[in-house]
N, C-alpha and C positions, 0 to 999 in steps of 0.2 A: 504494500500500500504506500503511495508516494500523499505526503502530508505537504501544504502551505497557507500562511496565513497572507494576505495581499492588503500594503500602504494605499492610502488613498491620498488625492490629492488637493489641494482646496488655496484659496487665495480672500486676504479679506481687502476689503477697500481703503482707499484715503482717508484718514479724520484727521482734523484740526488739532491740532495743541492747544489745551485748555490754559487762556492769558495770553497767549503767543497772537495776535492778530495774524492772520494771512502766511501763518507754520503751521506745515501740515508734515503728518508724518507717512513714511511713504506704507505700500500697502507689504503688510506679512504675506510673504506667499510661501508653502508649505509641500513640498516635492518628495511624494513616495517613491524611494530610488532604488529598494532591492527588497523583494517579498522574502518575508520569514520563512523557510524550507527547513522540514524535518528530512526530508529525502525517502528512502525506504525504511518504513516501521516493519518490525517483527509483533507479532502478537504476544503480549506477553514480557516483553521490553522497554522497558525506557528508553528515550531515547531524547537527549537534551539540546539545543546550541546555544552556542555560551555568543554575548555580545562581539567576539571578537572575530567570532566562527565566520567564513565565505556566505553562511548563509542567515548568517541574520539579518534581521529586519533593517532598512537604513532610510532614512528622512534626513533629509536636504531644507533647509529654514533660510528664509534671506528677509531683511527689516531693514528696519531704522540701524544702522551702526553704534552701539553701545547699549541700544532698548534694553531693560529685564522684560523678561518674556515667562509667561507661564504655559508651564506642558504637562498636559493631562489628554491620559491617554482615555478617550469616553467612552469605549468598546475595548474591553479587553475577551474576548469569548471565552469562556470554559469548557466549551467543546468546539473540537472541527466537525465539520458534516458531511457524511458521504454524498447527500442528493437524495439519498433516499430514506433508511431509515436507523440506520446506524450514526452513531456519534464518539468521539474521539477526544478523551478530557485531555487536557492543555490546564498547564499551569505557570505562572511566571515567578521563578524567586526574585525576595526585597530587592534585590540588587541587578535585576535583570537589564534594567533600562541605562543608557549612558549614554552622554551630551558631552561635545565640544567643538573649539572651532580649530583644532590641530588633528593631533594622528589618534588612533582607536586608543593607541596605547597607554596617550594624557585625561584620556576622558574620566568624568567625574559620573559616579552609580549614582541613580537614585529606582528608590518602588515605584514601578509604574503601575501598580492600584493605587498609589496617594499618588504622585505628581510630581513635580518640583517647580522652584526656580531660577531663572539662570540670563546672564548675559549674551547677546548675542555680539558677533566680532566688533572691539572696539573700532574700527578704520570700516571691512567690508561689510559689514553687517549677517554673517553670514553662521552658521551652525551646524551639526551633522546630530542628528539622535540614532542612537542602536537598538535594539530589542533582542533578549534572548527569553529560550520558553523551554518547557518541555512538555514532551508528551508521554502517557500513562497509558497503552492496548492495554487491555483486558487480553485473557489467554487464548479467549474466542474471540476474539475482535475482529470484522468481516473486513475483506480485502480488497481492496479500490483505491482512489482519490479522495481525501478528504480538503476541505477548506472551510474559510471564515475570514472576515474582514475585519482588521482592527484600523480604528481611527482616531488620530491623533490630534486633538487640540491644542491649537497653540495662539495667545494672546497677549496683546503688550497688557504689561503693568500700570505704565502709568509712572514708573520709577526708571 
């Protein structure tokens, strides 16, 4: 059974800077860049990827240059779906998620069931989030394609 969760992608608009006459700040746009893949599950097997893994989850963020941004992931699923009538529990440990605007390797964890907050690049405006999961077959667990859509909010602060 080949498993994946699929980023989605979204953009918000222009607003005003509150005081600021005639400063606006530019719009967040939010770029799902690499779907969460378990690859081939065994029934009966765990089977994890860790944020650092080829295949985890990757979102692309670009803003305001120094924005705090808040990211809250508002669809986290607890199952994948085969389509029909099987389901595939997926779970994400506290430390699954991770944000920065250098290499995988500087990024800072945060749970992505609570959220976090964080800066976006002082100078480009720019940021990378990861996601790792696993997943939990059962010994019978029916064999197919599973998936689910996780979606990732992301908003200025205001700070």
């Amino acid at each position: 059974m080949a498993c994946v969760l699929f980023p989605g992608n979204a953009v918000a608009g222009d607003t005003l800077v509150a005081g600021v006459p005639g400063k606006r700040v530019p719009p967040l746009r939010v770029f799902g860049t690499r779907q969460l893949r378990f690859g081939d599950v065994l029934p009966g097997v765990p089977n994890s990827v860790d944020y650092r893994d080829a295949n985890a989850g990757r979102w692309f963020l670009i803003g305001m240059p120094g924005a705090e941004v808040d990211l809250s992931f508002i669809s986290l699923p607890g199952d994948l779906d085969d389509g029909a009538s099987s389901a595939l529990p997926v779970c994400y440990p506290t430390q699954a998620g991770y944000y920065t605007f250098n290499f995988v390797n500087a990024a800072s964890a945060f749970d992505p069931q609570a959220g976090t907050t964080a800066r976006l690049h002082p100078f480009w405006g720019f940021m990378f989030v990861w996601l790792g999961a696993e997943v939990k077959p059962t010994v019978g667990q029916n064999p197919g394609g599973y998936k689910n859509q996780i979606v990732l909010d992301v908003s200025y602060t205001g700070n």
